[in-house]
DRENZA-726602 format. One record per residue (C-alpha): x, y, z; residue number from 1. Coordinates in nm, 4 decimals. Layout:
<nugus>
+----------+----------+----------+-----+
:        X :        Y :        Z :   i :
+----------+----------+----------+-----+
:        X :        Y :        Z : NUM :
...
+----------+----------+----------+-----+
</nugus>
This chain:
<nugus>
+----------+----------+----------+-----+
:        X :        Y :        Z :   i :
+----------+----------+----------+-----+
:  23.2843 :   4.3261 : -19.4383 :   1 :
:  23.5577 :   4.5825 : -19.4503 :   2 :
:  23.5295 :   4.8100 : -19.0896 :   3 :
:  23.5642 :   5.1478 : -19.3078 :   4 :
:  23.2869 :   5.0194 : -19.4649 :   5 :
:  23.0663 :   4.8971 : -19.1885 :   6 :
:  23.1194 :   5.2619 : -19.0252 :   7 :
:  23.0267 :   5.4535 : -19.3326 :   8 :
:  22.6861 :   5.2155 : -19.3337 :   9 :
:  22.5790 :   5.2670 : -18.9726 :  10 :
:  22.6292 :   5.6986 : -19.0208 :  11 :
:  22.4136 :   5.6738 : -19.3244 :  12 :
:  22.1810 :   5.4953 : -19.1639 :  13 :
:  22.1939 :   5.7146 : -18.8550 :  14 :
:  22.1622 :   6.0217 : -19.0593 :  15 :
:  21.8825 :   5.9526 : -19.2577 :  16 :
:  21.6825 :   5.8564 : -18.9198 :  17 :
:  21.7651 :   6.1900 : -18.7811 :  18 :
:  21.6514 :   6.3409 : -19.1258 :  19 :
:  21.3670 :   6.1277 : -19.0724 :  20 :
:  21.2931 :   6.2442 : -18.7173 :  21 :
:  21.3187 :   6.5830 : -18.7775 :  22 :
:  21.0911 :   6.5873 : -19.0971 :  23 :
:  20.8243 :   6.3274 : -18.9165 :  24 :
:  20.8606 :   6.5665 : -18.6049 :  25 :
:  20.7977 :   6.9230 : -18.8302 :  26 :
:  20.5267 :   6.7702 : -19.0644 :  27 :
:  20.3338 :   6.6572 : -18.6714 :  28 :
:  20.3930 :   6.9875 : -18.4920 :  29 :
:  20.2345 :   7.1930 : -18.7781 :  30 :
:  19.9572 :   6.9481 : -18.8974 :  31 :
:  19.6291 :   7.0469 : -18.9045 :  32 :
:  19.7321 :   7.4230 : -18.8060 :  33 :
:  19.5618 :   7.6158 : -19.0649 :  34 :
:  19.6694 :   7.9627 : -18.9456 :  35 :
:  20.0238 :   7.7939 : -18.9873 :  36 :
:  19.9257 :   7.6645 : -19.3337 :  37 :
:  19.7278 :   7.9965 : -19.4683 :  38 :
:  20.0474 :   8.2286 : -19.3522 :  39 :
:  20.2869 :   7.9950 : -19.5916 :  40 :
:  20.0331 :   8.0124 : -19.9219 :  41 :
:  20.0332 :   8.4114 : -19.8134 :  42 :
:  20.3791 :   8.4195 : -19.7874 :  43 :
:  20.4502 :   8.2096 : -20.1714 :  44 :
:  20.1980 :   8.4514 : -20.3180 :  45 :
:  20.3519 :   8.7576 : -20.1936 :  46 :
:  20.6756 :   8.6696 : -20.2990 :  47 :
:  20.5769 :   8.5807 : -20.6173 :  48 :
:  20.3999 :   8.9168 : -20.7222 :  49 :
:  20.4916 :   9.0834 : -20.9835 :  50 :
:  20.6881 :   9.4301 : -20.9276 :  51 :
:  20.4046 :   9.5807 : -21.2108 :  52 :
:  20.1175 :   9.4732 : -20.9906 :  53 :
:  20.2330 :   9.6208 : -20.6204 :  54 :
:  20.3381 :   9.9413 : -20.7916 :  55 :
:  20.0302 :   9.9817 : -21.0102 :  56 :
:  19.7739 :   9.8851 : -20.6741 :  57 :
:  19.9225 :  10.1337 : -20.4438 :  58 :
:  20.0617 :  10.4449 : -20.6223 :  59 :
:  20.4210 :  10.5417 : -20.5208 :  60 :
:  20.4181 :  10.9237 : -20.5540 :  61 :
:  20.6236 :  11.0341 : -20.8846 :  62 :
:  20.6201 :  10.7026 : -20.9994 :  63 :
:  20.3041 :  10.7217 : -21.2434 :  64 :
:  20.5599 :  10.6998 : -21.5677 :  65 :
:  20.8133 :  10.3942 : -21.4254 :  66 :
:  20.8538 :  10.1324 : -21.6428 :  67 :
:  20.9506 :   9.7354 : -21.5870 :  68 :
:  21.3111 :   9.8021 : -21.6890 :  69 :
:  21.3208 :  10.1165 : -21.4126 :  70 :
:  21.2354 :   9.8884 : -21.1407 :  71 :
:  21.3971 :   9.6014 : -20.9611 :  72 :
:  21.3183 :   9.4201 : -20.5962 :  73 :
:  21.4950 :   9.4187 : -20.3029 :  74 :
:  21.5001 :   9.1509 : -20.0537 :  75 :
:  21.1385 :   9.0356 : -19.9341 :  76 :
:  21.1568 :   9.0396 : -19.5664 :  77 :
:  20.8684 :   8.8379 : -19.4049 :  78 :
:  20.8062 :   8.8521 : -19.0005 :  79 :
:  20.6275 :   8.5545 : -18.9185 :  80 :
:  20.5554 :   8.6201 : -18.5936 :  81 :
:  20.3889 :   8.9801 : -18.7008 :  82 :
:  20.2868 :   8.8501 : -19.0414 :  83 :
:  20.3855 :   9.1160 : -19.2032 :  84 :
:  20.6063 :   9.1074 : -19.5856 :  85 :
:  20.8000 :   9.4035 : -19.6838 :  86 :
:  20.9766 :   9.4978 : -19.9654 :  87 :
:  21.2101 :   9.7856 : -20.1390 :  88 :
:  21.1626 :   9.8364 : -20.5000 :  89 :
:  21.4222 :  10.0518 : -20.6394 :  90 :
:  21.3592 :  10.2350 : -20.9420 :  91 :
:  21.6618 :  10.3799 : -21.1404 :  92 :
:  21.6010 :  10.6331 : -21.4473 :  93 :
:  21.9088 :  10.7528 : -21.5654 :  94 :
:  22.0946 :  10.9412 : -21.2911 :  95 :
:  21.8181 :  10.9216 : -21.0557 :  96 :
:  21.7440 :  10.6425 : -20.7857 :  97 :
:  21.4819 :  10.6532 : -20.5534 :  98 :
:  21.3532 :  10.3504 : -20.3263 :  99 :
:  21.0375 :  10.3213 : -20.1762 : 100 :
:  20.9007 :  10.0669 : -19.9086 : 101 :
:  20.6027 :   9.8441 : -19.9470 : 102 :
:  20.3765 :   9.6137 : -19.6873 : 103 :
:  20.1287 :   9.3510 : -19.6824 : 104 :
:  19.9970 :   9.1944 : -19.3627 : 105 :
:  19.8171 :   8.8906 : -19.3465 : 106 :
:  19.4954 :   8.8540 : -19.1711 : 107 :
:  19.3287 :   8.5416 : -19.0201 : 108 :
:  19.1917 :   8.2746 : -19.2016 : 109 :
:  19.1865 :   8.5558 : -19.5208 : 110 :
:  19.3546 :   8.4451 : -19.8956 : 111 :
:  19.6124 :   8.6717 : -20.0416 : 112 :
:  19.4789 :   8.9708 : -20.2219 : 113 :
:  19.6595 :   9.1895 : -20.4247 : 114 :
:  19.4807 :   9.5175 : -20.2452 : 115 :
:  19.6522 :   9.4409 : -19.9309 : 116 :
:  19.9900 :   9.5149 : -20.0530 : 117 :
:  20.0512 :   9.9323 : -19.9340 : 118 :
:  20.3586 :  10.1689 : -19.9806 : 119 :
:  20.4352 :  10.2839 : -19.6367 : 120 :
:  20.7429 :  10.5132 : -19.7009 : 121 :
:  20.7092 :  10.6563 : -20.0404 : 122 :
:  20.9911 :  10.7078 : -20.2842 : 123 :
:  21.3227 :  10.8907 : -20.1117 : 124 :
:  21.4370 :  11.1705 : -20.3814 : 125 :
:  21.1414 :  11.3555 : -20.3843 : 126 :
:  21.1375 :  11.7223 : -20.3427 : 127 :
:  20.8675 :  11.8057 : -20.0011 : 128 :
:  20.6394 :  11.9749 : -20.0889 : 129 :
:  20.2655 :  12.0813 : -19.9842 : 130 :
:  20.1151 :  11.8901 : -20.2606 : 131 :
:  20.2792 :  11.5987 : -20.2397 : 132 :
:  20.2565 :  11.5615 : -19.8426 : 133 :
:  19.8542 :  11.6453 : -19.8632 : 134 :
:  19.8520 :  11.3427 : -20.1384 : 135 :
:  20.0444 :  11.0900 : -19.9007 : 136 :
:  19.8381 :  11.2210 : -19.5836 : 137 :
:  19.5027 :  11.1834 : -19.7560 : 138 :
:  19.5922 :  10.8166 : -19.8215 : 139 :
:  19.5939 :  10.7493 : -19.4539 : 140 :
:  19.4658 :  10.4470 : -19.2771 : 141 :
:  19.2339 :  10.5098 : -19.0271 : 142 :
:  19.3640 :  10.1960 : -18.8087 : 143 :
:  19.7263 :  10.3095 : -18.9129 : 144 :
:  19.6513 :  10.6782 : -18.7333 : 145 :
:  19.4324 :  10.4428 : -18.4651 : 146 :
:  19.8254 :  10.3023 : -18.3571 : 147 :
:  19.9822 :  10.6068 : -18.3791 : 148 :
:  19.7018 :  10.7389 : -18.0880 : 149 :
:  19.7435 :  10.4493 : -17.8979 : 150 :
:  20.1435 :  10.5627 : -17.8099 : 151 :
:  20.0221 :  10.8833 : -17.6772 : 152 :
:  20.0410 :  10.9928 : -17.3479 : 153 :
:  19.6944 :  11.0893 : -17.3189 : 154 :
:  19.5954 :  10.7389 : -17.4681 : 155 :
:  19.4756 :  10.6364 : -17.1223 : 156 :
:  19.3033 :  10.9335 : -17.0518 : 157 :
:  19.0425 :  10.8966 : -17.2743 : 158 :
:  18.6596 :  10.8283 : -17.1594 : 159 :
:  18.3648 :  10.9455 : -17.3004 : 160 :
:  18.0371 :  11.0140 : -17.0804 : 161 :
:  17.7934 :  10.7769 : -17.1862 : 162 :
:  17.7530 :  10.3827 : -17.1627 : 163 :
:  17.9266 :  10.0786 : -17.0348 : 164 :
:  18.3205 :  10.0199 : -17.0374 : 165 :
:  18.3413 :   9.9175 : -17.3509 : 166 :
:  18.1417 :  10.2156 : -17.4719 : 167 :
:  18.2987 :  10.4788 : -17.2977 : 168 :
:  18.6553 :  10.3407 : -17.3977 : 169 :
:  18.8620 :  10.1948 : -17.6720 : 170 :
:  18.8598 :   9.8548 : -17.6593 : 171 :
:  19.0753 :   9.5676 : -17.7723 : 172 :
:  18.8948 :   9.4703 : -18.0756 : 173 :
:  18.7417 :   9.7933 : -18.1926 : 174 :
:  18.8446 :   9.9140 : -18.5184 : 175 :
:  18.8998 :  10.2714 : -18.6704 : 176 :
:  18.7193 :  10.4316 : -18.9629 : 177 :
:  18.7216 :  10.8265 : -19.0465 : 178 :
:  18.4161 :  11.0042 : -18.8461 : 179 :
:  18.1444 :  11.1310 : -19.0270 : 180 :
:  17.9675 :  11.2751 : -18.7337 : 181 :
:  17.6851 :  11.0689 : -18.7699 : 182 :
:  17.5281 :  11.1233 : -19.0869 : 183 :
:  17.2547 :  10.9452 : -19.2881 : 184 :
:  17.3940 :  11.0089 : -19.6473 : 185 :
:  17.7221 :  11.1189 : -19.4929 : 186 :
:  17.5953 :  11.4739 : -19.7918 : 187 :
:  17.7407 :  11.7483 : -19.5987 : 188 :
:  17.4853 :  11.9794 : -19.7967 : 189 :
:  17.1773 :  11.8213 : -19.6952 : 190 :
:  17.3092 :  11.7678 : -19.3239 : 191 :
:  17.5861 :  11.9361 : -19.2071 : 192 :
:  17.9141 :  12.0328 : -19.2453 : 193 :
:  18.1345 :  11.7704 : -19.0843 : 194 :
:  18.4272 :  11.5632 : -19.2025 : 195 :
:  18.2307 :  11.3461 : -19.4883 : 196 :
:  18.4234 :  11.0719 : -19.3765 : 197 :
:  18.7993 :  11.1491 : -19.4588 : 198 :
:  19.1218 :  11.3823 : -19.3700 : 199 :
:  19.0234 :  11.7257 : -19.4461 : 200 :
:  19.3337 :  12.0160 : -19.5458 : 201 :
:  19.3535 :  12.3647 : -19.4063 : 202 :
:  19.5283 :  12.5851 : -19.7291 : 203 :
:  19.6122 :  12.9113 : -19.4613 : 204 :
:  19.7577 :  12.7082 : -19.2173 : 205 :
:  19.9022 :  12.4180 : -19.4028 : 206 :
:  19.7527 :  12.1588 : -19.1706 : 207 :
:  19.5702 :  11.8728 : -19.2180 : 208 :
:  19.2817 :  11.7312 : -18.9801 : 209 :
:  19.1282 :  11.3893 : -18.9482 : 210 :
:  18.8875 :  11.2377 : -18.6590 : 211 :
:  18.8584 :  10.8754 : -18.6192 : 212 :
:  18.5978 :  10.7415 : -18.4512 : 213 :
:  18.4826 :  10.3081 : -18.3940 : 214 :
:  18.4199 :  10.1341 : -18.7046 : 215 :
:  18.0523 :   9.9957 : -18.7400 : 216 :
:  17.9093 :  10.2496 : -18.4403 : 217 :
:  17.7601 :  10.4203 : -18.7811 : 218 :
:  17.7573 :  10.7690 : -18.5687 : 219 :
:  17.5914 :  10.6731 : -18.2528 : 220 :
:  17.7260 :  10.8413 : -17.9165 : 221 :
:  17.9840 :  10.5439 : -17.8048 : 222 :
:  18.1743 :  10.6079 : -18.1601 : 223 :
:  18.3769 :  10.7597 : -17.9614 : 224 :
:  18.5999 :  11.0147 : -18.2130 : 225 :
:  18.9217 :  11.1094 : -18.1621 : 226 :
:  19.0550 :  11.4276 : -18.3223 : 227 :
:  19.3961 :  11.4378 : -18.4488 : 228 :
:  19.6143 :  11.6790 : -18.7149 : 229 :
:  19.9708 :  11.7169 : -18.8523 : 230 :
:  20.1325 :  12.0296 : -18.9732 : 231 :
:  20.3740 :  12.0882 : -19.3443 : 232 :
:  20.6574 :  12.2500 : -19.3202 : 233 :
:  20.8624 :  12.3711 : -19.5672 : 234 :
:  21.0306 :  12.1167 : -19.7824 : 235 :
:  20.9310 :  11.8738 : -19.5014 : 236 :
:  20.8025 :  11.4743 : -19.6522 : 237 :
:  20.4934 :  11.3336 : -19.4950 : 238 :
:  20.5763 :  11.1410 : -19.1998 : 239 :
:  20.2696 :  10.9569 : -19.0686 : 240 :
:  20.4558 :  10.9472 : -18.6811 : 241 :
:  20.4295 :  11.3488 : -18.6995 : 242 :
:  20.0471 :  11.3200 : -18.6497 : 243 :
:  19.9808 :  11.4797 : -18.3261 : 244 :
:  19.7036 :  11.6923 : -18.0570 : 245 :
:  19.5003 :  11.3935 : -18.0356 : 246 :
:  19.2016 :  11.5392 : -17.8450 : 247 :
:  18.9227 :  11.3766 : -17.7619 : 248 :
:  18.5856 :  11.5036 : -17.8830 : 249 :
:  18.2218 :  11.4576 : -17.8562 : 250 :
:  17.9771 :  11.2426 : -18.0813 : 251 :
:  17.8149 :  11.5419 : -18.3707 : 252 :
:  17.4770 :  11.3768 : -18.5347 : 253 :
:  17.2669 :  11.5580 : -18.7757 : 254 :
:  16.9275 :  11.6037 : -18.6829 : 255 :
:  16.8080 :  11.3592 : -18.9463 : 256 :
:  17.0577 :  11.0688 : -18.7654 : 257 :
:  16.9284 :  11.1626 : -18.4175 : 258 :
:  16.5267 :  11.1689 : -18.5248 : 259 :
:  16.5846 :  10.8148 : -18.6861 : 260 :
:  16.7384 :  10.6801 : -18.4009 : 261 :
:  16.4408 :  10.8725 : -18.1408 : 262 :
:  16.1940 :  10.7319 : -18.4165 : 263 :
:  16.3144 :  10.3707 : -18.3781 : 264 :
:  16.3039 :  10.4179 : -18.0130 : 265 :
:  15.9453 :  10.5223 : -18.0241 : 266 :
:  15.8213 :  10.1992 : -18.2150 : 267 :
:  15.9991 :  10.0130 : -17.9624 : 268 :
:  15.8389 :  10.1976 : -17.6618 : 269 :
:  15.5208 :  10.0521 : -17.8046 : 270 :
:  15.6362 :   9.7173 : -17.6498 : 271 :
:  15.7358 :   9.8917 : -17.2992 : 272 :
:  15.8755 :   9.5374 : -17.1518 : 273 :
:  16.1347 :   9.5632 : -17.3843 : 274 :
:  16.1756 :   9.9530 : -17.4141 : 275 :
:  16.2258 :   9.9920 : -17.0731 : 276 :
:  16.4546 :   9.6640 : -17.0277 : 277 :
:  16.6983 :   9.8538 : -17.3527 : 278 :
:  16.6712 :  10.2377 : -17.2706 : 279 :
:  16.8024 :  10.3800 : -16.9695 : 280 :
:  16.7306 :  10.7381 : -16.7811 : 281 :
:  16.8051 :  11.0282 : -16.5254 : 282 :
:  16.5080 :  11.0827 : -16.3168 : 283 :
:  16.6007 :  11.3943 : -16.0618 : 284 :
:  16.9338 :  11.3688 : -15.8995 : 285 :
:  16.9467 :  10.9686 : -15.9583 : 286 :
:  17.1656 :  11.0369 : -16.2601 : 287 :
:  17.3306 :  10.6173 : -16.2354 : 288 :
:  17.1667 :  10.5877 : -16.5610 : 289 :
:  17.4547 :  10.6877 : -16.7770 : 290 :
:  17.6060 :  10.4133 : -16.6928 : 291 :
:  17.4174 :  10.1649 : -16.8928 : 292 :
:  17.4197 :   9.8569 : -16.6835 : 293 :
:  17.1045 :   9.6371 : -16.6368 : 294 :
:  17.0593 :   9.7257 : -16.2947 : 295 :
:  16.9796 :  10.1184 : -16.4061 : 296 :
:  16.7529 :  10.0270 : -16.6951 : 297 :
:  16.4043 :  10.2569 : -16.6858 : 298 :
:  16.2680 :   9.9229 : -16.5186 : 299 :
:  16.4991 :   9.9063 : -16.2465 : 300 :
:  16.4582 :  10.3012 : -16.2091 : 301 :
:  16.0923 :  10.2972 : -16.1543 : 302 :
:  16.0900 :  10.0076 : -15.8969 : 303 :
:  16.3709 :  10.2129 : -15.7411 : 304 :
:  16.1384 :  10.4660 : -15.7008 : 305 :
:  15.8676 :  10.3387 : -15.5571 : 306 :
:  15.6804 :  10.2214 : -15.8221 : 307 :
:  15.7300 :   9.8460 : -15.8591 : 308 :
:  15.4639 :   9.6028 : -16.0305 : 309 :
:  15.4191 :   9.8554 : -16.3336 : 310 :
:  15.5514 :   9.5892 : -16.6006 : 311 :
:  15.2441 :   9.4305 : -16.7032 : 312 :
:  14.9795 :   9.7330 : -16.6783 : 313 :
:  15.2152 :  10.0435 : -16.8348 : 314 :
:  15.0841 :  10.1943 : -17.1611 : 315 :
:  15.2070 :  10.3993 : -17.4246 : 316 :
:  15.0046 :  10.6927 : -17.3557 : 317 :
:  15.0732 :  10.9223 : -17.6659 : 318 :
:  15.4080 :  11.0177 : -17.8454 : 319 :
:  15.3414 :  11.3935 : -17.8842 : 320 :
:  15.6359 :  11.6204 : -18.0050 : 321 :
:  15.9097 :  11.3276 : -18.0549 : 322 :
:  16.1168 :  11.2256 : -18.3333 : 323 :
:  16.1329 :  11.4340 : -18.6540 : 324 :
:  15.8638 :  11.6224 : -18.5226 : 325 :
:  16.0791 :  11.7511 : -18.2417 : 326 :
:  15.9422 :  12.0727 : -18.0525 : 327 :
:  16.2027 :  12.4026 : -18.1026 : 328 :
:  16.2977 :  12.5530 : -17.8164 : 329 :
:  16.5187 :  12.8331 : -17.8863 : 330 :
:  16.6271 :  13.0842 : -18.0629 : 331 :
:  16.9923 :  13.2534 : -18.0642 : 332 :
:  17.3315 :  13.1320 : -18.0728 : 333 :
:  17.2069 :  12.7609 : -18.0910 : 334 :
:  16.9032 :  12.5751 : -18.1774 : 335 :
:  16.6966 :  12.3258 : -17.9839 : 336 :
:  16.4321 :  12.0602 : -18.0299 : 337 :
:  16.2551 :  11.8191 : -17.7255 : 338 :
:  16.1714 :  11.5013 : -17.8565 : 339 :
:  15.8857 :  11.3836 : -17.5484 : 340 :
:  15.7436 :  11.0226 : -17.5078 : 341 :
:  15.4648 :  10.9533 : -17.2468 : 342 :
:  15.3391 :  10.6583 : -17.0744 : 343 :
:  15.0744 :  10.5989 : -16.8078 : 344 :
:  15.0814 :  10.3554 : -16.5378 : 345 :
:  14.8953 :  10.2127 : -16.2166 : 346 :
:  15.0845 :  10.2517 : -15.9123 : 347 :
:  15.0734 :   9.9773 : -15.6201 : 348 :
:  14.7562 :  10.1780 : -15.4781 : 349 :
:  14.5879 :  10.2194 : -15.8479 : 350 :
:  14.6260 :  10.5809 : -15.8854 : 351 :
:  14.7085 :  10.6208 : -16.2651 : 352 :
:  15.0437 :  10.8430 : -16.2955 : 353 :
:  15.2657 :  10.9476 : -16.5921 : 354 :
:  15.5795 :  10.8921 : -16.7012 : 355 :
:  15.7319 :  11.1795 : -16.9055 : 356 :
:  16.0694 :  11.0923 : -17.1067 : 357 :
:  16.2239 :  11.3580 : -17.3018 : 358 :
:  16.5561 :  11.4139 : -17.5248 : 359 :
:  16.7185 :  11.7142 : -17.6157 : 360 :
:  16.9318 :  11.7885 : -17.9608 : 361 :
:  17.0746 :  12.1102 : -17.9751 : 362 :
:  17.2837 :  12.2640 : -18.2443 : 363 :
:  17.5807 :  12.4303 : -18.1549 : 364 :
:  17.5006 :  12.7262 : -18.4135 : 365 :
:  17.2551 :  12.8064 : -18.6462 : 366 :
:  17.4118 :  12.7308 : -18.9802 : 367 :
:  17.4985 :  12.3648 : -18.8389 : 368 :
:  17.8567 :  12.3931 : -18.8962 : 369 :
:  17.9009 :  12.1795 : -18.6270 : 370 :
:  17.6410 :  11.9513 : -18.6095 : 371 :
:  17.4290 :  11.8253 : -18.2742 : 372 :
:  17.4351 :  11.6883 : -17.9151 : 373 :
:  17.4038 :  11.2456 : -18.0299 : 374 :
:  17.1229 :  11.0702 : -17.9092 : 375 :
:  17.2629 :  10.8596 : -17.5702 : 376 :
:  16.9295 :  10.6453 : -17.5068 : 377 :
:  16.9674 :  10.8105 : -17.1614 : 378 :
:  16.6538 :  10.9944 : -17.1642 : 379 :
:  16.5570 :  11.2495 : -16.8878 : 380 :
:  16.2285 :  11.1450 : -16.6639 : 381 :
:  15.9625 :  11.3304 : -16.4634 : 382 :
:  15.6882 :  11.1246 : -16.2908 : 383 :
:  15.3803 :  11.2617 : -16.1586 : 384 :
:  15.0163 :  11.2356 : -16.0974 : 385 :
:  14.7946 :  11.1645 : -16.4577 : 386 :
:  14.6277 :  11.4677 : -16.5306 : 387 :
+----------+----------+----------+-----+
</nugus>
């Protein structure tokens, strides 16, 4: 066999085992990983949208009249260790070019959707103005403006009063949606007048306010809201990084949230084991309670104070001006009601004593405008002799 022929054998036969190799070693290393898998269908999918769809799901600003001839793609640019697509689309009519910028991210173990895709920097060419900014900051993301608090200096600094760690602060995990200060029907006109749940606009000012508060907390006191707003200036375009005085700000219920919650509370008391074991409260200057941790439950609170062995003889004694039959207090500058639950119980020498728990909502005016004080399941506690 001729040599030049011999050598031009053995390097095809060494290069197709290194082809081999390589393909044998890729196809092992990402067998069997589905995350791996999912993120390639996402990315074919993506890429293979059609410039119509993206534009017509998310609503580029002065683009409502573009047609298919108008627009063209850009590069696709995919991150795949963000999982994140983006995308210019430039649209050309006549003279006139603008670009805009669109994203999708890819979530875990989820199938491409079309209403994932987003603009996040909306077409370049178009004249600021207080209209168009309050359009493009009403379409923000409550997890997007969730980020943009996180890089804050004051990020840290947040801590509300109430609960465990991981209900006094934001947690990894937790997710953002726009407060509604814990309303039922989230009907500012049969509750009060809060934020209903989105960004609202100030027309003297030219500002725009949102509060976000923890997804799925459906008003309760660990939602935890955050206030932010961003101000228009003249001819200035939306940026969503000028969102700014992130200030933190106290759970606002209406009364109807914070009798529902005292009512469900009640039934519960009925089984005391199990009331006491869930609820927590102050009793004097033993205020550990707010801390929510097992060892300052209302169980561990009476054995604390002197009253242990009360678990299997405790009653519910009577539930007298609780729940949406709260008691009012006052009358000026803010309203009040006392929502009361009583028990009776044996002590170690038999003597039958009381245990009063009561909760306090108070409005911070009379109209509502601000709603009311959220219900903490920290109650307050007096003990004394049954009378």
């Amino acid at each position: 066999m001729n040599k030049k022929f011999k050598i031009l054998l053995l390097s095809t036969v060494v290069s197709s085992s290194v082809v081999f190799s390589t393909a044998s070693c890729s196809h092992k290393n990402n067998s069997g990983n589905d995350t791996f898998k999912l993120w390639n269908a996402f990315k074919k999918n993506a890429e293979s949208e059609t410039i119509r769809n993206i534009v017509k799901q998310t609503h580029p600003i002065g683009w409502e009249d573009a047609s298919d001839l108008e627009l063209r793609f850009g590069p696709f640019k995919a991150d795949d260790a963000k999982h994140i697509i983006s995308v210019d689309i430039m649209r050309n009519s006549g003279s006139n070019e603008t670009t805009a910028t669109f994203k999708i991210s890819f979530i875990k173990a989820q199938k491409y959707n079309i209403d994932q895709w987003k603009c996040t920097s909306q077409p370049s060419g178009n004249t600021g103005s207080w209209i168009l900014f309050k359009e493009e900051a009403f379409r923000l993301d409550p997890n997007d403006l969730l980020n943009i608090v996180k890089k804050s200096s004051n990020w840290n600094k947040f801590a509300w009063k109430y609960g465990t760690t991981s209900q006094t602060k934001w947690v990894a995990g937790d997710e953002a949606e726009f407060d509604t200060f814990g309303s039922l029907t989230n009907d500012d006109a049969s509750n009060y007048r809060g934020m209903a749940g989105k960004p609202t606009a100030n027309e003297s000012n030219f500002t725009i306010t949102a509060i976000i508060s923890k997804k799925g907390h459906e008003g309760l006191y660990d939602a935890d809201p955050i206030k932010a707003s961003i101000e228009y200036k003249f001819g200035e375009k939306y940026n969503i990084n000028n969102w700014n005085s992130f200030t933190q700000k106290d759970q606002l219920q209406s009364l109807e949230k914070s009798n529902s919650i005292i009512d469900k509370q009640v039934e519960v008391a009925k089984n005391f084991s199990e009331f006491e074991k869930t609820n927590f409260a102050t009793l004097g200057d033993d205020k550990s309670a707010i801390d929510h941790s097992d060892k300052n439950s209302i169980d561990k609170l009476l054995d604390r104070h002197g009253y242990p062995g009360h678990r299997d003889i405790i009653f519910l004694d009577k539930y007298s001006e609780a729940g949406s039959k709260g008691k009012e207090m006052i009358k000026y500058d803010a309203k009040m009601w006392e929502s009361k639950v009583v028990f009776s119980f044996h002590n170690k020498q038999s003597t039958l004593m009381t245990l009063y728990l009561y909760f306090d909502f108070m409005y911070q005016n009379n109209d509502k405008a601000h709603g009311g004080t959220a219900f903490s399941f920290t109650w307050r506690a007096t003990i004394g002799p049954k009378i």
